[in-house]
C-alpha positions as CSV (number, residue, x, y, z in Angstrom):
1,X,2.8,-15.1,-5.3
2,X,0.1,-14.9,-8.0
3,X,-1.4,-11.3,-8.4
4,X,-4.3,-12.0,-7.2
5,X,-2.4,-13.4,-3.4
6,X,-0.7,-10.3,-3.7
7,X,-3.4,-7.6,-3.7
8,X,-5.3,-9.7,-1.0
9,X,-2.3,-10.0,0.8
10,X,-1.9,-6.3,1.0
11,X,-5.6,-5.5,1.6
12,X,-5.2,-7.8,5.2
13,X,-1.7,-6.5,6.1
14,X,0.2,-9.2,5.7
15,X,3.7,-9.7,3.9
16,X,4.3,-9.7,0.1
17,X,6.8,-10.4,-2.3
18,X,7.0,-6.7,-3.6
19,X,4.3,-3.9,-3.4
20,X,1.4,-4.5,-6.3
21,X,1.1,-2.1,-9.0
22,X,-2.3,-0.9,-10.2
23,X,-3.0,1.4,-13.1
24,X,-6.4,2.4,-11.6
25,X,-9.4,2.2,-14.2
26,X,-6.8,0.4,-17.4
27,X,-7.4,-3.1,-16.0
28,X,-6.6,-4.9,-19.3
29,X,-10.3,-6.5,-19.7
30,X,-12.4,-3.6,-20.1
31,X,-10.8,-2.2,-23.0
32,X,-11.8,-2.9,-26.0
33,X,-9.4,-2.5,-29.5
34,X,-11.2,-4.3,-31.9
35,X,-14.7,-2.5,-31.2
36,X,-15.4,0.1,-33.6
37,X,-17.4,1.8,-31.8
38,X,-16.3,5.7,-32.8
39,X,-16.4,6.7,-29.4
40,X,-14.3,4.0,-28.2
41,X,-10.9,5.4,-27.6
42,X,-8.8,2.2,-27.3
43,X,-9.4,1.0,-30.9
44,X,-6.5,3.6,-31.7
45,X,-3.4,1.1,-32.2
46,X,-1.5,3.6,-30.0
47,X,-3.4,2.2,-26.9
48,X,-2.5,-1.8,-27.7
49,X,0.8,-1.7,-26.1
50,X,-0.2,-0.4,-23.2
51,X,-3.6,-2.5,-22.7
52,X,-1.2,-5.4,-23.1
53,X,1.3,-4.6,-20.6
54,X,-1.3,-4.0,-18.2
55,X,-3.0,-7.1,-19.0
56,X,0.3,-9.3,-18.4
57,X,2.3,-6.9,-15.6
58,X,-0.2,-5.2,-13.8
59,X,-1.7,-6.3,-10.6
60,X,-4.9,-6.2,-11.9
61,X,-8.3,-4.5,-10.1
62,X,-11.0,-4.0,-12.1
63,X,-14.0,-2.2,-10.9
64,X,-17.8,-2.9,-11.1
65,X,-20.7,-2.1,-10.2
66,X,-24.1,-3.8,-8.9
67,X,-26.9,-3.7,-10.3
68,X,-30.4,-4.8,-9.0
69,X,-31.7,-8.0,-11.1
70,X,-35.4,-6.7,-10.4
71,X,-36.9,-4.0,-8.1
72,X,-39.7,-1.7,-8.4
73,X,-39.2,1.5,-10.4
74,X,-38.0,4.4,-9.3
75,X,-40.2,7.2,-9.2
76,X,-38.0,9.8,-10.8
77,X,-37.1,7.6,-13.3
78,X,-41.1,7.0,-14.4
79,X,-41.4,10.9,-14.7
80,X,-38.1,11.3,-17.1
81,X,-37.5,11.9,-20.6
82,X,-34.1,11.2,-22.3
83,X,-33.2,12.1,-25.4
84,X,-30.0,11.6,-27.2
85,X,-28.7,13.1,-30.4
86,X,-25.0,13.6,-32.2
87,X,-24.4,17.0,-33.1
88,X,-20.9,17.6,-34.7
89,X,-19.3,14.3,-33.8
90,X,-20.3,14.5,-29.6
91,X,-22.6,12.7,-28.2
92,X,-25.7,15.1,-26.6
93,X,-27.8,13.3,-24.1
94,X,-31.0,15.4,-22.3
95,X,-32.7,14.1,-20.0
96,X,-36.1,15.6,-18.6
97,X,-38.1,15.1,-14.9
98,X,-41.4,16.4,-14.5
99,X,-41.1,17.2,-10.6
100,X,-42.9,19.3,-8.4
101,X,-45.0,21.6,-10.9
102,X,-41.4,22.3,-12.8
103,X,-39.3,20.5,-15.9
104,X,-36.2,19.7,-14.6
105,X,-33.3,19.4,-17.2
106,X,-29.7,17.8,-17.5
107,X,-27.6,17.8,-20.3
108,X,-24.0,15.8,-21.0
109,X,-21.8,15.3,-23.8
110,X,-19.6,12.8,-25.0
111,X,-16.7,13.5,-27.5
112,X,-15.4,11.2,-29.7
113,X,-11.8,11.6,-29.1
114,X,-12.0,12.2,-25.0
115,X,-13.0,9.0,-22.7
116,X,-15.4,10.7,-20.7
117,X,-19.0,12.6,-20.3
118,X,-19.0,16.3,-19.8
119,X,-21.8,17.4,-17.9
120,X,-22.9,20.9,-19.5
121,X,-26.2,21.3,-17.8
122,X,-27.0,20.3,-14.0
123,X,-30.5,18.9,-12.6
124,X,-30.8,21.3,-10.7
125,X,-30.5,25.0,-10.6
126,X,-31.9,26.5,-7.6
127,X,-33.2,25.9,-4.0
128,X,-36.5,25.7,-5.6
129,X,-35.4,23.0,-7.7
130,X,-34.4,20.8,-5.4
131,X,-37.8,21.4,-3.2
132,X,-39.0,20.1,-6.0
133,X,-37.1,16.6,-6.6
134,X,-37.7,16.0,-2.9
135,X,-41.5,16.1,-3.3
136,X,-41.2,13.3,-5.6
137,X,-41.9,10.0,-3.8
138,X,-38.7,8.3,-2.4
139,X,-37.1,5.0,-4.5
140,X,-38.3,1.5,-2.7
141,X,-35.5,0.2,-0.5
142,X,-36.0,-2.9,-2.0
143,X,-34.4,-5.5,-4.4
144,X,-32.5,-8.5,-5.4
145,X,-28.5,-7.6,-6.7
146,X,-27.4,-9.1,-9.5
147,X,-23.6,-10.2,-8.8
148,X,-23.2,-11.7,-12.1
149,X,-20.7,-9.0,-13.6
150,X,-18.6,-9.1,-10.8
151,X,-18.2,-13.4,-11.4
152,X,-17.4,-13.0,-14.5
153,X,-15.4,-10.5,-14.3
154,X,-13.7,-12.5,-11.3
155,X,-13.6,-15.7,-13.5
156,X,-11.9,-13.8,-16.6
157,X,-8.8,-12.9,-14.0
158,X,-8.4,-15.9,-12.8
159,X,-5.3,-15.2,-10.1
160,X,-4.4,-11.9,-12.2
161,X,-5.9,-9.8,-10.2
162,X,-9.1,-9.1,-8.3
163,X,-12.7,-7.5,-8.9
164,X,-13.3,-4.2,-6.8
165,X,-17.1,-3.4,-6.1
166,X,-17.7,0.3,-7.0
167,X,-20.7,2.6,-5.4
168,X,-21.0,6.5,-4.8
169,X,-21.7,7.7,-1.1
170,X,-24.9,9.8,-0.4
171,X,-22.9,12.9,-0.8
172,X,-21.5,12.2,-4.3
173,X,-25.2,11.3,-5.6
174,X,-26.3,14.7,-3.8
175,X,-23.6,17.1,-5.1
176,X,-23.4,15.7,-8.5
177,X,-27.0,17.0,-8.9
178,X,-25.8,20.9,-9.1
179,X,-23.0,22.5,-10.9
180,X,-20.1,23.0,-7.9
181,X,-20.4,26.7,-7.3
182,X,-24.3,26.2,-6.7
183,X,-23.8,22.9,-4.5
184,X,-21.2,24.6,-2.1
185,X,-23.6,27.6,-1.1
186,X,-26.4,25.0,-0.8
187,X,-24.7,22.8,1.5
188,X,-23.5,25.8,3.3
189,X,-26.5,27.6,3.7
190,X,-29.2,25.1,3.7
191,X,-27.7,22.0,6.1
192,X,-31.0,21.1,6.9
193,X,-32.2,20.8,3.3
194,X,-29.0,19.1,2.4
195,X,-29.1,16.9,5.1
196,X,-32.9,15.7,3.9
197,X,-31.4,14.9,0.2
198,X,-28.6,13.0,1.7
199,X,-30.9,11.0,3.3
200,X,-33.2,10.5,1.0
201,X,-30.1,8.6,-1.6
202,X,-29.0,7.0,2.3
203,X,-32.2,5.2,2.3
204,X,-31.5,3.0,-0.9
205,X,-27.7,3.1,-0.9
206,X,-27.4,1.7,2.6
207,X,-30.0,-1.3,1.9
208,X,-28.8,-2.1,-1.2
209,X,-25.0,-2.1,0.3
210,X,-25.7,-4.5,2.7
211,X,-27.3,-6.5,-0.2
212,X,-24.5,-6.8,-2.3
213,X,-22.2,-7.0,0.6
214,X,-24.0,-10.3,1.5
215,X,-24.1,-11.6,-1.8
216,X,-20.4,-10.8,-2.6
217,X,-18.6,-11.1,0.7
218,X,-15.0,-10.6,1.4
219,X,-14.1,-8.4,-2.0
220,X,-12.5,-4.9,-2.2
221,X,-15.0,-2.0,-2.4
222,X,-14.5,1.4,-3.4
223,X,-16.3,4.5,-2.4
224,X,-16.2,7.6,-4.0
225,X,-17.7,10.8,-3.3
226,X,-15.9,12.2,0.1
227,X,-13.9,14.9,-2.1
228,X,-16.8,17.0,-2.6
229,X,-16.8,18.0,1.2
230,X,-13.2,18.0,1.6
231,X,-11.4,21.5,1.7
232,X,-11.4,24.1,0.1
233,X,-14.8,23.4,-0.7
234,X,-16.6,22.7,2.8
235,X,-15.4,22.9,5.7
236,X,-14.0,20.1,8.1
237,X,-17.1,19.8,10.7
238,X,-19.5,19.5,7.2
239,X,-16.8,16.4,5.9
240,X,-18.1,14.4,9.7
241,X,-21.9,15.3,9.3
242,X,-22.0,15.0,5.0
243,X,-19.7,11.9,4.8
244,X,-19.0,10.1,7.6
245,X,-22.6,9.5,9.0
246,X,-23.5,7.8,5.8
247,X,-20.3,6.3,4.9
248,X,-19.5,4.7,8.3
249,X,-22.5,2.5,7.8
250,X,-22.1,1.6,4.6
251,X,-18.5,0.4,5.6
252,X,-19.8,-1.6,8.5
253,X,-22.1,-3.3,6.2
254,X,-19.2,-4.2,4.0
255,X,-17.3,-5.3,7.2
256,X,-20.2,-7.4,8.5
257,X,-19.5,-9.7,5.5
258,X,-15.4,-10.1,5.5
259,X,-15.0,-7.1,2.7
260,X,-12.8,-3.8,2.7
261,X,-13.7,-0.7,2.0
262,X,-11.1,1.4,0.0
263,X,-12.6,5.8,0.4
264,X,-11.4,8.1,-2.7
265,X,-10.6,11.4,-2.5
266,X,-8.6,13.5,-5.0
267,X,-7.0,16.4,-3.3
268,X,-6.8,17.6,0.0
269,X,-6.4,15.3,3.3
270,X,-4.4,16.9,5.9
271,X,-8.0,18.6,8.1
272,X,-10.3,15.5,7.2
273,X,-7.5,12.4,7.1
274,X,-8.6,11.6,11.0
275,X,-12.3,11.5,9.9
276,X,-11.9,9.2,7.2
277,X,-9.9,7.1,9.5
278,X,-13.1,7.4,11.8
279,X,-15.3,5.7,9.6
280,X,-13.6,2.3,10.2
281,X,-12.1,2.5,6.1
282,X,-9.5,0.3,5.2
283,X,-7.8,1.3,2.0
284,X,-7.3,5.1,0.7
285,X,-7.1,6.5,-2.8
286,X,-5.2,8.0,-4.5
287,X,-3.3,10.3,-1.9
288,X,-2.4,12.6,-4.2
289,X,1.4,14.8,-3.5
290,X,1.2,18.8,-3.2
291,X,0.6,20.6,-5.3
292,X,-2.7,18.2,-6.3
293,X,-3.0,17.6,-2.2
294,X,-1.5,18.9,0.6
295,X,0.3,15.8,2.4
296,X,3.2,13.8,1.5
297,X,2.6,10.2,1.2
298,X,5.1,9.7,4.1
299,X,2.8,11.6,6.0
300,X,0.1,9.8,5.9
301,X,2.1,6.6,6.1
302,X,3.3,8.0,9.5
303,X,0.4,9.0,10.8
304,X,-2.1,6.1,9.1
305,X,-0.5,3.4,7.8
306,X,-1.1,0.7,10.5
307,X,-4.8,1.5,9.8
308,X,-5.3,2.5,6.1
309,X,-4.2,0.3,2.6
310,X,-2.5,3.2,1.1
311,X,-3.2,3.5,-2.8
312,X,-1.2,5.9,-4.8
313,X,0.5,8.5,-5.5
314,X,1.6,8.8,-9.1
315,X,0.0,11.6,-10.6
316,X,-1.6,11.0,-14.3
317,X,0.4,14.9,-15.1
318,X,3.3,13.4,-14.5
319,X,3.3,10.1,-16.7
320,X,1.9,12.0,-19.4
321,X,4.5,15.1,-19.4
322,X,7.4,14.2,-17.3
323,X,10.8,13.0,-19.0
324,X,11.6,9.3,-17.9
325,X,14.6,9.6,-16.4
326,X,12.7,12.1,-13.9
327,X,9.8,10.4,-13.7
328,X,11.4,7.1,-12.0
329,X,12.6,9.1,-9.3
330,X,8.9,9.8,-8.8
331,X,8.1,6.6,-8.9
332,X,11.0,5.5,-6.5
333,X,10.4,8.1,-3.8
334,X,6.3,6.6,-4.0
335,X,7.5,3.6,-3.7
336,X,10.1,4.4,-0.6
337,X,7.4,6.4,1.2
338,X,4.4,4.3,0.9
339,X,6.4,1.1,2.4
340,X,8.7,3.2,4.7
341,X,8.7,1.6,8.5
342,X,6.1,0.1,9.5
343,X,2.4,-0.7,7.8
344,X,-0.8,-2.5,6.6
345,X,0.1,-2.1,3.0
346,X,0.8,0.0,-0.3
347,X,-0.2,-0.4,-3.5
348,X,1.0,1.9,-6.3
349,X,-1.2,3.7,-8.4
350,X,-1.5,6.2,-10.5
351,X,-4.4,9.3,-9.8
352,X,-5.7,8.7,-13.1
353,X,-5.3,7.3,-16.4
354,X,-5.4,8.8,-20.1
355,X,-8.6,10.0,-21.9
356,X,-7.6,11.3,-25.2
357,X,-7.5,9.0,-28.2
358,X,-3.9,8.5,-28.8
359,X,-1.8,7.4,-26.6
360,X,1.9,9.3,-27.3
361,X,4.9,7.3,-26.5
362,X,6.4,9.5,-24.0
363,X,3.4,8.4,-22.0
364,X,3.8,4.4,-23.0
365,X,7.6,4.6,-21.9
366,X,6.5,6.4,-18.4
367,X,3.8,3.2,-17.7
368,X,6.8,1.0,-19.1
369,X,9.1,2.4,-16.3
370,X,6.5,2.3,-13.6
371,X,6.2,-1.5,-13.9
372,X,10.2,-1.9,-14.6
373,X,11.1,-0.5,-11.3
374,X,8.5,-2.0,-9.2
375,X,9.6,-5.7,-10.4
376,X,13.4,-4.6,-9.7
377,X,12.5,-4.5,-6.2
């Protein structure tokens, strides 16, 4: 089978020749060693090696987003200021919103040696705040998509792998808006509030899902965002009225035109694993073991696994610290539970991948191993 047959395969629950093997956001086509951009990670020489073996071994899924080719501006965005300067080698980006009689402010950082953006000031602050962002007008519903990334994307794999169509949920769009502490008593206390914010992102995310779902039909999809009600930090009944009434939808829409819809959700499972399954999903990520979640893989292979694509359960701790002779039993016993009796499919994945700038070899001989014992089988 090519890679490409095999992931597709798995994704319709039919038979491969061994289980793919994914290394989650390292595709092998996004990375970039020859840019010297300083806050490009990869253009450390450490990182070739591995870039290359997940270029030629890896079942390959590379995600992407949609954008729109042309709507009508947002609002929110015609009210904001952003302003970026580099302060000690980071990256400092602050963006402003005039909304609701108040200046609303965020500010991230990037750092030169770490692959990703720390946010160090939330939108918003305060019940008041958010009154205020939901007295600005709503975002227009409509648009044209612009699939072009994903083609190219697609026509750079060739049968290497596949391209997976990336989007938030209403919730993740929502929650990302406050530090966590803040977001947990709001959703809490104020459902009804909440519930008029989620609906507010529902009203472009579910239009412009169907969109791209139309003009890209039968690809893998990816949506992220369920973890932030997941327990500990909301309850179970919040998880069925802050995900699954706006991510059943969306999933229908991606069903309506042949695709699969793949939910992520670090952490917990075992009180909200029957919900997801409710939304009609088709693929879950990344399933993480205890202590990191609280079900074993064979778990929810047992309980799940005629339903759900299971993707997982390597954990990034683990290729980055363990010793390799103890790592492979880890990645044996993933392998041994995620394809144990019977099942749509597994794919095995790691949680996470590196973010520092150089790569140490403990870690290279750990992704080595992974694909070594997956193409004994």
């Amino acid at each position: 089978m090519t890679r490409r047959e095999r992931v597709m395969a798995s994704l319709r629950g039919e038979t491969v020749d061994r289980p793919p093997v994914s290394f989650y956001e390292l595709n092998g086509l996004d990375e970039r060693p020859a840019d010297v951009d300083p806050y490009n990670i990869y253009s450390h020489p450490s990182w070739q090696p591995l870039i290359e073996l997940t270029r030629e071994r890896t079942d390959r899924i590379v995600m992407r987003g949609v954008a729109y080719a042309s709507m009508t501006p947002d609002p929110i965005e015609e009210l904001s200021a952003t302003e970026t300067v580099t302060r000690d080698g980071s990256r400092i980006t602050t963006r402003r919103v005039r909304a609701g009689g108040r200046t609303l402010t965020t500010r991230t950082r990037r750092d030169q040696d770490v692959n990703t953006v720390w946010t160090e000031e939330h939108l918003l602050k305060d019940i008041g705040d958010l009154h205020a962002l939901l007295a600005v007008p709503p975002a227009p519903m409509e648009g044209q998509v612009d699939p072009s990334r994903v083609l190219r994307a697609e026509e750079a794999l060739g049968e290497t792998g596949i391209v997976m169509i990336d989007t938030p949920d209403p919730l993740c769009l929502a929650a990302g808006l406050f530090d966590m502490a803040e977001y947990t008593i709001i959703a809490m206390t104020e459902p009804t509030l909440f519930r008029e914010l989620l609906e507010r992102f529902a009203a472009t995310l579910l239009p412009k899902t169907e969109a791209v779902a139309k003009a890209l039909p039968g690809r893998l999809w990816r949506i992220y965002g369920p973890e932030y009600a997941s327990p500990p930090y909301l309850p179970p009944h919040l998880f069925r009225e802050y995900v699954c009434r706006y991510v059943t939808p969306m999933i229908e829409a991606i069903h309506r035109y042949g695709g699969y819809a793949r939910i992520h959700s670090h952490g917990n499972l075992q009180a909200i694993l029957p919900d997801i399954v409710s939304t009609g999903a088709d693929g879950l990520d990344p399933i993480e073991p205890p202590p990191q979640g609280d079900m074993e893989l064979c778990d929810v292979r047992a309980r799940y696994g005629k339903e759900l694509v299971l993707f997982g359960n390597l954990e990034i701790a683990d290729i980055e610290n363990l010793p390799t002779d103890l790592f492979a039993e880890k990645v044996k016993r993933a392998l041994d539970e995620g394809t144990a009796g019977e099942g749509r499919g597994f794919i095995l994945m790691p949680s996470a991948c590196p973010y520092g700038r150089e790569l140490a070899p403990l870690t290279m001989k750990n992704y080595e191993t992974i694909i070594d014992i997956v193409e004994a089988m």
